[in-house]
C-alpha positions in Angstrom: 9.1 -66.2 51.7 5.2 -65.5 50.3 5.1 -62.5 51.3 8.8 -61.4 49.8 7.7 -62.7 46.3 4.4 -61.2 45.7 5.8 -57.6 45.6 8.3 -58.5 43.4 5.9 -60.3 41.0 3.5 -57.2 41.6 6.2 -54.9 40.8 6.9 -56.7 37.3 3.6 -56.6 36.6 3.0 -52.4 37.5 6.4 -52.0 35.7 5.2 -53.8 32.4 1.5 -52.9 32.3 2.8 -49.1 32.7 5.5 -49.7 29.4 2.4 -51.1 27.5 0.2 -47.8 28.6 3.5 -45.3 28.0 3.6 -47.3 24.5 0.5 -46.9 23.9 -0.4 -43.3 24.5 3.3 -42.2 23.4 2.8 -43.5 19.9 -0.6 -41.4 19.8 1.5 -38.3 21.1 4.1 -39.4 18.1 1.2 -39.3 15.4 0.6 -35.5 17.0 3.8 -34.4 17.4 4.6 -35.4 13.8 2.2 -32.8 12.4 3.6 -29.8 14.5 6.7 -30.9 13.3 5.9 -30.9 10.0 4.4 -27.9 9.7 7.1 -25.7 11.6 9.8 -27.6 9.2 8.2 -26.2 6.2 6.5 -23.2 7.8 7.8 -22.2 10.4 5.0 -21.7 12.4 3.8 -23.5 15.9 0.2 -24.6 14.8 -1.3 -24.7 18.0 -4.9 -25.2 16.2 -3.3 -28.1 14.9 -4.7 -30.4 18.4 -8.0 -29.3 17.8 -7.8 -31.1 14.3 -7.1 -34.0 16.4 -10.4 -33.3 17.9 -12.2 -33.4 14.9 -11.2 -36.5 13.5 -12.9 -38.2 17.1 -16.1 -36.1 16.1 -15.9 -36.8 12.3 -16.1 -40.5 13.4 -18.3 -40.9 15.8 -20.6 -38.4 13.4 -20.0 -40.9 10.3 -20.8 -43.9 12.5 -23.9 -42.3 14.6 -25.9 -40.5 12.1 -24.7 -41.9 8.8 -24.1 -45.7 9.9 -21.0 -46.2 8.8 -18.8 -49.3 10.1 -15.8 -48.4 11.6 -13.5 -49.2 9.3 -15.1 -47.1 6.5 -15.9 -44.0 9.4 -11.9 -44.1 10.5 -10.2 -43.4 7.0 -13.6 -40.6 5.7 -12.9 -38.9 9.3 -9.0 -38.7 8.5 -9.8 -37.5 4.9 -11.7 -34.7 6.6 -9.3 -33.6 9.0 -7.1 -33.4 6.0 -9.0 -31.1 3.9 -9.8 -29.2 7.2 -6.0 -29.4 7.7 -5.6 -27.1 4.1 -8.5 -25.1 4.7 -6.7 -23.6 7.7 -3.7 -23.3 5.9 -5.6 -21.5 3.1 -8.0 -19.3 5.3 -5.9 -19.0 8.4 -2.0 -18.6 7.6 -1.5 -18.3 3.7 -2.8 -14.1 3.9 0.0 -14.2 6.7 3.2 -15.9 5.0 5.1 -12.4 4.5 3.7 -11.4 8.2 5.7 -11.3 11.0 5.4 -14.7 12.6 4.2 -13.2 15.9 0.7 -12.9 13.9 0.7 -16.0 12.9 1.5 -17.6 16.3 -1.1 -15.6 17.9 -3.6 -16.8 14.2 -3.1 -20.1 15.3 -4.4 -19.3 18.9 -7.1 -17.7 17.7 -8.2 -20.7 14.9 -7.6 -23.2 18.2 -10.4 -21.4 20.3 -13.0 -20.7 17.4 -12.3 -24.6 16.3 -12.7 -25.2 20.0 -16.3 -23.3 20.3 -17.6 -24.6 16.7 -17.4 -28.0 18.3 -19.4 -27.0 21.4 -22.0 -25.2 18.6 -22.1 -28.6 16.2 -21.9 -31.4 18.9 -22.2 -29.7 22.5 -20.6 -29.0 25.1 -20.9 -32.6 27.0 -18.4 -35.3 27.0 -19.5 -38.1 24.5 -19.4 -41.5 24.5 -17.9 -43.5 21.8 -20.5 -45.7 19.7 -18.4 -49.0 21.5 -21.1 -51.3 19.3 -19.7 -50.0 16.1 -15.9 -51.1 17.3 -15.1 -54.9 16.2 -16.1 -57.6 18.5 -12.9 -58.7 18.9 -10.9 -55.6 19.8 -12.2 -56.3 23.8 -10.4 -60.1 23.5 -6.9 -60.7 24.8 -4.7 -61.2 22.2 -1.2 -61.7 23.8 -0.4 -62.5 27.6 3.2 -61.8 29.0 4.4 -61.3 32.3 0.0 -61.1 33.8 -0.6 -58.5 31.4 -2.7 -59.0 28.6 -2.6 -57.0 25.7 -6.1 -56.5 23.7 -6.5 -56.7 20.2 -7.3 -52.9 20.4 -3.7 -52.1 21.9 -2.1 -54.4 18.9 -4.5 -52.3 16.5 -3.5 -49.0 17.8 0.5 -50.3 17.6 0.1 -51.3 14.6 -1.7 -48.1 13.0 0.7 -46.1 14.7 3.8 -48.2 13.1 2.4 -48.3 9.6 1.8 -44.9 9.5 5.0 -43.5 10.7 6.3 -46.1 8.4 4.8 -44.8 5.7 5.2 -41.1 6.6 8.9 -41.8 6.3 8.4 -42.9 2.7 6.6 -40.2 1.4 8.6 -37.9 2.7 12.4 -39.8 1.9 11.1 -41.3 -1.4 8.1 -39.5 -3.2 8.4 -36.3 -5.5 6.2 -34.3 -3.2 8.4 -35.3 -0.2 11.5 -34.0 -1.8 9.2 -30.7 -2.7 8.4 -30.6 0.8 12.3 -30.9 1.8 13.1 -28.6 -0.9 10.7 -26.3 0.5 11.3 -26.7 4.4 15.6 -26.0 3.4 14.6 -23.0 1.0 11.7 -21.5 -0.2 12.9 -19.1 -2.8 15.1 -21.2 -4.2 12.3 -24.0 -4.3 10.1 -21.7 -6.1 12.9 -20.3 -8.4 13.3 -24.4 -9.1 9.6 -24.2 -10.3 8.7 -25.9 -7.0 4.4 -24.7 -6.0 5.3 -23.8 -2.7 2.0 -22.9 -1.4 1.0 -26.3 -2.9 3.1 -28.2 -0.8 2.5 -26.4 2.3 -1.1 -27.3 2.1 0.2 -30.9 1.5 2.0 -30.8 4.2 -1.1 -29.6 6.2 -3.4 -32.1 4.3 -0.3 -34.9 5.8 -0.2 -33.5 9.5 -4.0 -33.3 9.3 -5.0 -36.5 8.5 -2.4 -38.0 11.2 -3.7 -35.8 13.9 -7.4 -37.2 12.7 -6.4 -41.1 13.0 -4.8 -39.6 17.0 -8.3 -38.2 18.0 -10.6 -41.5 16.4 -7.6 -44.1 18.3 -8.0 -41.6 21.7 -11.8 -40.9 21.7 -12.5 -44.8 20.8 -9.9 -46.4 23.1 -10.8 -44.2 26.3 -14.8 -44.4 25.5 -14.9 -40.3 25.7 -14.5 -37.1 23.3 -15.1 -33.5 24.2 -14.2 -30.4 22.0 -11.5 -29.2 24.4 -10.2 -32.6 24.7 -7.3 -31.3 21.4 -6.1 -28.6 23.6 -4.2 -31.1 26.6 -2.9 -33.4 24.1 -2.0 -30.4 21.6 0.6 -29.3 24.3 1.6 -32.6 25.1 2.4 -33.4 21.5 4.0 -29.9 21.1 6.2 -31.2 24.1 7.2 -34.2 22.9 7.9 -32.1 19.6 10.4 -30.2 21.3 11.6 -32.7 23.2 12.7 -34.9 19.9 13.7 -31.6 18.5 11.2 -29.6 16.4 11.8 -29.6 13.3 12.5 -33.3 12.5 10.5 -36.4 12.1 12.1 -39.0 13.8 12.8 -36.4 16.8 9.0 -36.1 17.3 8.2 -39.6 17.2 10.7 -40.5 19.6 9.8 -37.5 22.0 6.2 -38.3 22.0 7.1 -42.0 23.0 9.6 -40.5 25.4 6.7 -38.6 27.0 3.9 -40.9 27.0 6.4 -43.5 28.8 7.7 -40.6 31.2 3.7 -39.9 31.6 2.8 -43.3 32.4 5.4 -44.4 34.6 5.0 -41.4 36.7 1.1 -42.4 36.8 1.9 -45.5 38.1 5.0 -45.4 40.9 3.6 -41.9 41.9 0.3 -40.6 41.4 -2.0 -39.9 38.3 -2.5 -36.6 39.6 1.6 -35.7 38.8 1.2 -37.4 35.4 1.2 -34.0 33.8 3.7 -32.7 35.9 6.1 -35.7 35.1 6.0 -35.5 31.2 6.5 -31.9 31.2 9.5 -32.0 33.5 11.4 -34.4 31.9 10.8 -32.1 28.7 12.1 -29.3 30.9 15.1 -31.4 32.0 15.8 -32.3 28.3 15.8 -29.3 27.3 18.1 -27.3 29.7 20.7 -30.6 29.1 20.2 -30.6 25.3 18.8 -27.5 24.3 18.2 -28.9 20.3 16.1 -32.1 21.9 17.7 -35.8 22.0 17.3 -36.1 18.0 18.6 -32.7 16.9 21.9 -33.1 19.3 22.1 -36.7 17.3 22.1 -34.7 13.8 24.2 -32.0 15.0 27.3 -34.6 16.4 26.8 -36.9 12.6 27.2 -33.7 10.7 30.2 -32.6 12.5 31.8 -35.9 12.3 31.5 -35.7 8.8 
């Protein structure tokens, strides 16, 4: 009788500590996949620099709480405000020249920002994985703060829930209820017709950078603190992923990309655990492969295309 209960109990146990991982890393591939999303709705363009943004914010912080001595909380929102401004200035430098290009030149811009982002990291902060500064993070963020079914969930996993809530929460807002949401709506539906309206258009594509930038920064500081290690290559693994799960919601809209990226991370984690960690990879991009041969517009965009029709 012992021994046909433990596996059971150990298998409830694998099966919820694997949600709370897939949970966990999903809603950071959600806060990534958000800004390619963005970006292409307005744009049109796959910013494939746009996971090396995500790097910066992990080196913004730890730079802001190494050499200046900021506490966390004060490094976390400066290093997001960076990654925002960096966000427009590759807009600006990068893919404004380019808007009347073909948009083979600007995919193949956005390659080319990725890798010189990539090798400016090694130049400013080496080569070397890097630990985070763990004695800046709050005390508390190590304590259990909720036990279930023998797993305990850290402060840090409610803190990186939470983030991830509020700002999706609030990403929603701005973009449903402010004026520069509507101009970005306005923009993404047409652009001639939003500049004939007196609509800045270039404006609100930097915005819209500035937006995705900023997420992709609070990503990189959640990753690099939670997982004790940043890198400057470390944007270009989770820059696919979050591309994936982008495609997988179906690119182009919000909600889509937050639900792939949770979609994935659970796919990811689950495959980790009941398989190997060495097919992780393999897992999340197969079920985006299988998604995508079944519903070719990603589980959100088949969604909006069935409500339109039944209207």
């Amino acid at each position: 009788m012992g021994s046909g209960v433990f596996p059971r109990v150990k298998g409830g146990r694998l099966f919820l500590q694997q949600l709370v991982n897939g949970l966990t890393i999903g809603g950071i591939y959600a806060m990534i996949a958000v800004g390619y999303t963005m970006i292409y709705g307005v744009v049109q363009l796959i910013n494939f620099a746009h996971g090396e943004i995500y790097m910066l914010g992990a080196f913004f912080a730890v730079t802001f709480i190494s050499v200046l001595g900021f506490p966390f909380y004060v490094a976390f929102p400066l290093a997001m405000v960076c990654c925002a401004i960096c966000g427009v200035l590759l807009d600006i430098v990068a893919y404004r020249p380019l808007r009347q290009s073909p948009r083979l030149a600007a995919l193949i811009t956005a390659i080319g920002m990725s890798i010189f982002l990539q090798n400016l990291a090694m130049v400013i902060w080496g080569s070397r994985p890097k630990p985070f500064p763990q004695g800046a993070l709050p005390a508390y963020f190590e304590k259990t703060a909720v036990s279930f079914g023998g797993v305990n969930l850290s402060w840090f996993h409610l803190f990186i829930f939470g983030l991830t809530i509020v700002m999706m929460v609030g990403l929603n807002l701005i973009i449903k209820k402010t004026r520069w949401g509507k101009a970005m709506r306005a923009v993404a539906q047409n652009k001639t017709m939003a500049a004939l309206a007196g609509i800045n258009v270039n404006r609100v594509i930097s915005y819209t950078f500035a937006l995705a930038g900023a997420l992709g920064g609070a990503a990189g500081i959640m990753v690099g603190a939670f997982y004790n290690s940043l890198y400057p290559t470390m944007g270009y693994v989770a820059g696919v992923k979050a591309f994936a799960a982008a495609v997988l919601g179906g690119i182009g809209s919000v909600p889509g990309a937050m639900l792939g990226g949770v979609v994935l991370g659970v796919a990811e984690a689950f495959g980790a655990g009941y398989l190997s960690s060495l097919y992780r990879d393999g897992i999340s991009y197969a079920v985006m492969i299988i998604v995508i041969i079944l519903i070719p517009a990603g589980l959100f965009g088949r969604v909006l295309k069935e409500t339109k029709k039944s209207m």
